[in-house]
Phi, psi and omega in degrees: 000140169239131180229129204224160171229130183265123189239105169291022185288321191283342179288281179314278211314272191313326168327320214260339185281318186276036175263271183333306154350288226268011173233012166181112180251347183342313168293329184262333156301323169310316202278293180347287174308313174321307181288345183266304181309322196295279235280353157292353178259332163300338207273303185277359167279326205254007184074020166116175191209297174189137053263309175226172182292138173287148160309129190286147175267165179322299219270312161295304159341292175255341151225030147097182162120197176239150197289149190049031177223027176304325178256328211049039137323298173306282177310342170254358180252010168277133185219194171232152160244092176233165200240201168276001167240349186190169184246121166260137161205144209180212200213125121280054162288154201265000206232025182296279190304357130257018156287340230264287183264341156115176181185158181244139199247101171251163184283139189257349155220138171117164157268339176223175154273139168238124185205180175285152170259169141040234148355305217102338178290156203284097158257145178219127166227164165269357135221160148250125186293111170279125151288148203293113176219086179298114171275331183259160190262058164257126140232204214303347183246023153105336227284179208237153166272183180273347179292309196280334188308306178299348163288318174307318164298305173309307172329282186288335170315295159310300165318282194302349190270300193283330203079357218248144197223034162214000000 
């Protein structure tokens, strides 16, 4: 006669290690923002990635250099914040969210904007059309691109089974 005992202790243990995993992702929310932020410092290097190549702004056009990147506010103030259930990452800037989503720009006193063009000379128009030039691999309706969403899997996929987040 032969007899074997199956003991569900070594089951249970890993079990228990990824349910803690899974109660503070924080480290692996860290790797994630890295990686989000990195491919937004790409975004602006490369004149957008996605969903699409950016519309060159005017200001590039005509006196060369690269869009949004006149000063590199925008592009040096994106960061991440991560906790134990999620990752933020953004801009504060006041003017992030219509390079992101684009926006049509009205005077809020008054009949026109008025600013310098170009030249230097005085415009006054009553509105400007910004176009959407997504720097985070977001679109308009917040949604992840699939490149980074399939990173995102992996990412946590590899934390909760391994512990291991590179």
């Amino acid at each position: 006669m032969v007899h074997t005992t199956i003991n569900a202790d070594e089951a249970l243990r890993a079990a228990e290690l990824r349910m803690a995993r899974l109660r503070n992702l924080t480290p692996a929310m860290q790797v994630i923002g890295v990686r989000v932020v990195r491919d937004a410092q790409i975004n602006f290097r490369s004149g957008g990635k996605y969903p699409v190549q950016w519309q060159k702004s005017r200001r590039a056009q005509v006196k060369g250099g690269q869009t949004l990147v006149q000063s590199a506010v925008l592009r040096n103030s994106i960061h991440s914040e991560a906790g134990a259930a999620s990752v933020r990452i953004g801009s504060p800037v006041i003017y992030a969210a219509i390079h992101q989503y684009g926006r049509v720009v009205r005077p809020k006193r008054g009949k026109f904007l008025a600013f310098k063009g170009l030249d230097g000379t005085l415009v006054r128009l009553r509105a400007v059309r910004i176009p959407a030039r997504p720097f985070l691999p977001v679109n308009a309706f917040g949604k992840l691109s699939p490149e980074t969403t399939g990173y995102v899997e992996r990412v946590l996929r590899r934390y909760i089974t391994d512990g291991q987040t590179a």
